[in-house]
C-alpha positions as CSV (number, residue, x, y, z in Angstrom):
1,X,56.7,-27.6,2.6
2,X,55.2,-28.1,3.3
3,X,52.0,-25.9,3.1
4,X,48.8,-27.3,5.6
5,X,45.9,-28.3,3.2
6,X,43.4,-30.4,5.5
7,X,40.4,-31.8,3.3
8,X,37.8,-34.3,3.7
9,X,37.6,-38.0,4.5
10,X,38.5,-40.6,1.2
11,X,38.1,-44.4,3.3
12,X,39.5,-46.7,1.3
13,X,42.3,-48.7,3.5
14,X,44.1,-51.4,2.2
15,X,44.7,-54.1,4.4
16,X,46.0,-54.8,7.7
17,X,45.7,-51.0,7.9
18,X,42.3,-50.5,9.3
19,X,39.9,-46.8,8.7
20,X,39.0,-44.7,11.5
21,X,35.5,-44.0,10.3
22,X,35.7,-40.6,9.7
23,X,36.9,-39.6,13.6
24,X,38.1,-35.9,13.9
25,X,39.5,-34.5,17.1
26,X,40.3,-31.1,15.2
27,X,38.5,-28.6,13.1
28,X,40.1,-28.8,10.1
29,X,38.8,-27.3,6.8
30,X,37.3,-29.9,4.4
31,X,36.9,-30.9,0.5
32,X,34.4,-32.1,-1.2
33,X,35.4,-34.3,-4.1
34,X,36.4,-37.4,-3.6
35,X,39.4,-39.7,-4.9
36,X,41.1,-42.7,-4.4
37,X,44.0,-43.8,-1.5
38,X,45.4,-46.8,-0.4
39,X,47.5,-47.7,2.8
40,X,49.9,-50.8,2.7
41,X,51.1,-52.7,5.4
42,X,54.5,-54.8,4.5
43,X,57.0,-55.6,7.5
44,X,58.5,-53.0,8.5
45,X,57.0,-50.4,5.5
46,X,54.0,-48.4,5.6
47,X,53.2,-47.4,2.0
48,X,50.2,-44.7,1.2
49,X,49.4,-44.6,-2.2
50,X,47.5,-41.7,-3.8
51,X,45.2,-41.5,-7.2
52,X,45.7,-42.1,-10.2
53,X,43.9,-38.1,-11.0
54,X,44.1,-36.5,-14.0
55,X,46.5,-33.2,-14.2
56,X,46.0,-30.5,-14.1
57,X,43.6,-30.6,-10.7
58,X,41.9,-27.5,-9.2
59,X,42.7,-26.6,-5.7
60,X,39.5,-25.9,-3.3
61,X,38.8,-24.5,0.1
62,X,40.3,-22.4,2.8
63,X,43.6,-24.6,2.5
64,X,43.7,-25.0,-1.3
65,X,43.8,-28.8,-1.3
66,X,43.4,-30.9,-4.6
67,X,42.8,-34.3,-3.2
68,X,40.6,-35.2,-0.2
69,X,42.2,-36.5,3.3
70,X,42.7,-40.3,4.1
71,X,42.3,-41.4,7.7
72,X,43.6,-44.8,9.3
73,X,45.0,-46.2,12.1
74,X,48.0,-48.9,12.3
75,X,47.1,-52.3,13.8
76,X,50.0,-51.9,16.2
77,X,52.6,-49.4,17.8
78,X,55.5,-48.7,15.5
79,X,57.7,-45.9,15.4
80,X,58.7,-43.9,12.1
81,X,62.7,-43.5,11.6
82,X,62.3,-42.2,8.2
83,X,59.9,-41.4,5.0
84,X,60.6,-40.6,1.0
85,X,57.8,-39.7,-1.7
86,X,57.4,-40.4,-5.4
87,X,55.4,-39.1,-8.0
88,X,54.6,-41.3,-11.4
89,X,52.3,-42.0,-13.8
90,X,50.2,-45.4,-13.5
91,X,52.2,-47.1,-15.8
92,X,55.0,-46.5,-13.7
93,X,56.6,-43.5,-15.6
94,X,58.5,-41.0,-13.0
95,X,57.3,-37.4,-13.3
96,X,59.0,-34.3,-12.6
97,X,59.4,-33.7,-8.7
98,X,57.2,-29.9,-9.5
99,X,54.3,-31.9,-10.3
100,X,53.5,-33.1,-6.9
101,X,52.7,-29.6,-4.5
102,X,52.8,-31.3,-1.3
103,X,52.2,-34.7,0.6
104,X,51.1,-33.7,4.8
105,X,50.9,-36.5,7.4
106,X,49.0,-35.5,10.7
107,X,48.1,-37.2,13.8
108,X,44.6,-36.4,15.0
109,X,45.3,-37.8,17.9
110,X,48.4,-35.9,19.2
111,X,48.0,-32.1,19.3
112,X,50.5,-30.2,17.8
113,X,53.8,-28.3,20.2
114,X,54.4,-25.8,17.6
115,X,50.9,-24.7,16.4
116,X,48.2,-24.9,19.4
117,X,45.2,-26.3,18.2
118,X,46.2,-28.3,16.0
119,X,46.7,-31.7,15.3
120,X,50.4,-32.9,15.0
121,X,51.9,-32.6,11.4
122,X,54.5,-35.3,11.9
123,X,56.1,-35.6,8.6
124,X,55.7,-34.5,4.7
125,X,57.0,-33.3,1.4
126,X,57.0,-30.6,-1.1
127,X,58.5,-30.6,-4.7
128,X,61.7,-31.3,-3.0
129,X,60.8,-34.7,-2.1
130,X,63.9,-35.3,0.0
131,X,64.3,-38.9,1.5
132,X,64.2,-38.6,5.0
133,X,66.3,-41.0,7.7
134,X,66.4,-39.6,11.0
135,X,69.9,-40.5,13.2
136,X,69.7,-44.3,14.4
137,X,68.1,-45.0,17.5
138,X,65.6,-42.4,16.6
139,X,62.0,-42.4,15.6
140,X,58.2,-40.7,15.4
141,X,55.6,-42.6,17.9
142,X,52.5,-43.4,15.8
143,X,50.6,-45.6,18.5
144,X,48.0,-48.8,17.5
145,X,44.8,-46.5,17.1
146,X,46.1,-43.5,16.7
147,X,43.7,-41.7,13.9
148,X,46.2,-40.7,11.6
149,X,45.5,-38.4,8.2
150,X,47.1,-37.8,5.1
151,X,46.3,-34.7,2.9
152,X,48.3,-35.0,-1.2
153,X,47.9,-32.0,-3.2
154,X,49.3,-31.7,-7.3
155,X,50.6,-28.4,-8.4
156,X,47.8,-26.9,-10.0
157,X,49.4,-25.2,-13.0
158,X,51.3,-28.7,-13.8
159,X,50.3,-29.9,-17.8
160,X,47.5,-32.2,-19.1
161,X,49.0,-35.3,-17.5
162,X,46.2,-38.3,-17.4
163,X,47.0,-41.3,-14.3
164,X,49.3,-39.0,-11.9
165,X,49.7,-40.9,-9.0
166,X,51.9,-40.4,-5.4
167,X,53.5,-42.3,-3.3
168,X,54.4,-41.8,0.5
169,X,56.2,-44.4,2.1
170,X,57.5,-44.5,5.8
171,X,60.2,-46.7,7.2
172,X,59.6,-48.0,10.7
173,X,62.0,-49.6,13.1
174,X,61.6,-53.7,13.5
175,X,59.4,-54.4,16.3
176,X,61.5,-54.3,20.1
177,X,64.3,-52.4,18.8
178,X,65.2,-49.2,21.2
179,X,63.9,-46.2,19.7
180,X,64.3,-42.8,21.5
181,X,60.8,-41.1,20.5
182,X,61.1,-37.6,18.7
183,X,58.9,-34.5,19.4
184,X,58.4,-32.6,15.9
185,X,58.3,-29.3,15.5
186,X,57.6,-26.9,12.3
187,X,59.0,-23.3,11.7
188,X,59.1,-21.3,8.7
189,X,59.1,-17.5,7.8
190,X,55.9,-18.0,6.3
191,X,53.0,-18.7,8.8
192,X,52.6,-22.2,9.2
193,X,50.2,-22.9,10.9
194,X,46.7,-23.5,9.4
195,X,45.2,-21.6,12.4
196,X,46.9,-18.5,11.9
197,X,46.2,-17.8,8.0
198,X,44.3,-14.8,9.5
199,X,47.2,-13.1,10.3
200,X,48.9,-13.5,7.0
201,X,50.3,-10.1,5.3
202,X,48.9,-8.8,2.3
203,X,52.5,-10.5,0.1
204,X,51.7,-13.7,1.7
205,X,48.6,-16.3,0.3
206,X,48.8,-20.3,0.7
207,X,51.1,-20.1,-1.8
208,X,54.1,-18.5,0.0
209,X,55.6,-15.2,0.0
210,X,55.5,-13.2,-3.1
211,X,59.2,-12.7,-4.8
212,X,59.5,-9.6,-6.6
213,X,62.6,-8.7,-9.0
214,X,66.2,-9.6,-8.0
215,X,67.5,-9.9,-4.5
216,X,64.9,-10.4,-1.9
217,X,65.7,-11.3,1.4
218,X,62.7,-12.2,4.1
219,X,62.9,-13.3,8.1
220,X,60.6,-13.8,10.7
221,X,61.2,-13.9,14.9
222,X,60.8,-17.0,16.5
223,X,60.4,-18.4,19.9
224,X,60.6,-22.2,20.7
225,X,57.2,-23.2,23.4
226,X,59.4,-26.4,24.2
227,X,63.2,-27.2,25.2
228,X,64.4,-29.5,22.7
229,X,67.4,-31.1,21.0
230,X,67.4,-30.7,17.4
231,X,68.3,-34.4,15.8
232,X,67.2,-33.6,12.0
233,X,65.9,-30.4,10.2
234,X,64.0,-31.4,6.9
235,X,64.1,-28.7,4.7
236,X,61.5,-27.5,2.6
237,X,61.6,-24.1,-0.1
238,X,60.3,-23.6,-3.8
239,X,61.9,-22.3,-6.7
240,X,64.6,-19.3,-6.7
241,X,65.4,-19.9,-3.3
242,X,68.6,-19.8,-2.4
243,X,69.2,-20.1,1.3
244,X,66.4,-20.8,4.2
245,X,68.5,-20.6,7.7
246,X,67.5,-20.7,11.5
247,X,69.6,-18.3,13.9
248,X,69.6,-18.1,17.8
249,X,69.8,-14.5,18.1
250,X,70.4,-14.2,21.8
251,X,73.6,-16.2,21.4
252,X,74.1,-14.9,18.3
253,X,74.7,-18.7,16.6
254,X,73.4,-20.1,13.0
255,X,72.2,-23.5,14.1
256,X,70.9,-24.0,10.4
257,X,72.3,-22.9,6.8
258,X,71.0,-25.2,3.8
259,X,71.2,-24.2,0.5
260,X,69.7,-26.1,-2.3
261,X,71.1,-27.1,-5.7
262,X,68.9,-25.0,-8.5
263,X,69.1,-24.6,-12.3
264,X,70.8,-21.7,-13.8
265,X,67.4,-19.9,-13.9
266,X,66.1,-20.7,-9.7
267,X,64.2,-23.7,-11.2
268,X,65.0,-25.7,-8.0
269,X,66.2,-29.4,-8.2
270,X,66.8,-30.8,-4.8
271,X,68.4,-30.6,-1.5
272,X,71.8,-32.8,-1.0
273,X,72.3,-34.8,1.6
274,X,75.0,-32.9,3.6
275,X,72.7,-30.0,3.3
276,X,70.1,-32.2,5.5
277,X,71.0,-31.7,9.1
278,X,71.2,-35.0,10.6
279,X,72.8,-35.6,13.9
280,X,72.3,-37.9,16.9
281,X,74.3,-35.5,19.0
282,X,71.9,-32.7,18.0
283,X,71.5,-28.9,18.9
284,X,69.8,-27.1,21.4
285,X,67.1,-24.6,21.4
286,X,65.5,-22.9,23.8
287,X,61.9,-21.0,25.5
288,X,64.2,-18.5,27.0
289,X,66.5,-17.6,23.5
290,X,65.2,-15.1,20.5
291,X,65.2,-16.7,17.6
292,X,64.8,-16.2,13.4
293,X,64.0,-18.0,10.3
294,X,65.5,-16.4,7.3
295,X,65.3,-17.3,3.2
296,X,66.9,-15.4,0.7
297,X,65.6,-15.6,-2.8
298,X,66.9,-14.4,-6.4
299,X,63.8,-13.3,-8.7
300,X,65.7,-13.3,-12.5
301,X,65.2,-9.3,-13.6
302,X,63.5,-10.5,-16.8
303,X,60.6,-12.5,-15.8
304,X,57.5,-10.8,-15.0
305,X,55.4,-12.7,-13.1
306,X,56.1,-13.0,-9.2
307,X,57.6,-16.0,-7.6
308,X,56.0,-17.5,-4.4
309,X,58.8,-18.7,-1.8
310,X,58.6,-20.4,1.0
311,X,61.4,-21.1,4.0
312,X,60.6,-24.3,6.8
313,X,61.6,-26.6,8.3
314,X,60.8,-29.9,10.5
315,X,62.8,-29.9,13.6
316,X,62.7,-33.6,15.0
317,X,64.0,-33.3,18.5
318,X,64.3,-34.9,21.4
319,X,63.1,-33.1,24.8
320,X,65.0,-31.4,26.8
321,X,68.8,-30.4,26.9
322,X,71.3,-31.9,24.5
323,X,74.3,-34.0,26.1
324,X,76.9,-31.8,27.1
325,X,79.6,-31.7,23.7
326,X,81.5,-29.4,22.3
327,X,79.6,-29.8,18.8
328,X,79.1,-26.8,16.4
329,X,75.8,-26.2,15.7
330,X,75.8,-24.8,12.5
331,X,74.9,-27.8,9.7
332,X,78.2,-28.8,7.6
């Protein structure tokens, strides 16, 4: 989902956003090539536009990235309630969701909760290119001069396709309205954070975890550094997967379940809305409770090369306890 690929600087803001010259507060890996990105500014839409490139696109460095990183700032404080993607040829033709490997958006400016070190990835999207809306009243902080980044990478085995370009737009709330701000947090059973590729087991590249033949079930523990209360989970997982979950195992609750829609070979398609969790009520999660990230994934018998799968998700929360309820906290 939403894989970290952090490359080098590509200035080229469209106006009123404004460039941040190049300012880093993180060592991040970088790229050499260079391409083309432009940020738009109209009322209450921020729109970053990537390319055109030619397909397919070679992936480079430590992160694997295709395209180079964008930094700017926005001319004023505005919160983020929601975000979708698109991915299209220059004369406007849409292209199939697996040609786009993953849009990132970090904040250099606001170090990241869930991986230490970093800078905070505050939104994104992989192939499944879900549009995003968080509950009402409820929104992402980017702050006037805040050095915010945006990494794109294509898949790299898509076909000769000439003019791909992306789209990333985020929806921002109209200026004074009352907006509760949002702490995100990523998890995943693959290692998420850029930081800790090190640690990575010998089935697992930037890629994802290798899925071998039939059945394959994968989880990985989980503790929470922060109290918070869950308001929206976006979902992120590649083809063949079937399931990706979050459990609290010390209360023994599933406070996430979201299965995707697939063809009748894995190919996946998309993620329906009532599989998004979205609630302003939200659930809890913990420092003190044990959790786990799960996916479960169906490799068909007769293909023979290996599926990569991934399982994340971004947890937008709130900090702190929920409001007392008596709301489930397993998605519908």
């Amino acid at each position: 989902m939403l894989r970290l690929l952090l490359c080098l600087l590509a200035l080229c803001g469209g106006s009123p956003a404004f460039a941040s010259g190049g300012h880093d507060h993180h060592d991040v890996p970088t790229l050499k090539n260079q391409t083309t990105t432009t940020v738009t500014i109209q009322d209450n839409v921020v729109t970053l536009t990537f390319g055109p490139i030619d397909l397919p696109t070679a992936h480079e460095g430590e992160l694997a990235a295709s395209m180079p990183k964008h930094n700017f700032q926005l001319p004023k404080d505005m919160y983020m309630v929601g975000y979708k993607t698109a991915v299209f040829t220059k004369e406007g033709k849409e292209l199939p969701k697996n040609y786009l490997h993953h849009i990132l958006m970090l904040n250099n400016d606001k170090p990241s909760v869930s991986c230490q070190g970093e800078p905070l990835f505050f939104a994104g999207a992989g192939l499944e290119m879900t549009e995003t809306r968080f509950p009402e009243g409820y929104g992402v902080k980017l702050a006037k001069g805040d050095h915010l980044m945006s990494i794109v990478a294509f898949y790299h085995k898509a076909p000769i396709t000439k003019n791909v370009m992306a789209t990333f737009t985020m929806y921002m709330a109209p200026e004074g309205a009352p907006v509760k701000e949002l702490d995100v947090y990523q998890v995943g059973v693959n290692i998420v954070c850029f930081s800790k590729f090190s640690q990575r087991g010998p089935d697992q590249t930037d890629e994802g975890i290798e899925i071998t033949s039939g059945v394959q079930v994968h989880s990985a523990p989980l503790k929470f550094s922060m109290d918070g209360c869950v308001k929206f989970a976006y979902p992120h997982g590649h083809d063949e997967l079937l399931m990706i979950g979050l459990d609290n195992k010390t209360k023994k609750q599933t406070l996430l379940r979201t299965v995707p829609d697939v063809t009748q070979d894995g190919t996946f398609l998309q993620f329906q809305p009532h599989q998004v969790y979205k609630d302003s009520q939200g659930f809890p999660v913990t420092k003190a409770d044990d959790y786990e990230m799960v996916m479960v994934h169906h490799h068909p018998l007769q293909k023979q090369e290996a599926q990569h799968g991934m399982g994340n998700y971004l947890l937008y929360m709130t900090p702190g306890a929920c409001p007392t309820t008596t709301h489930t906290p397993l998605a519908k």
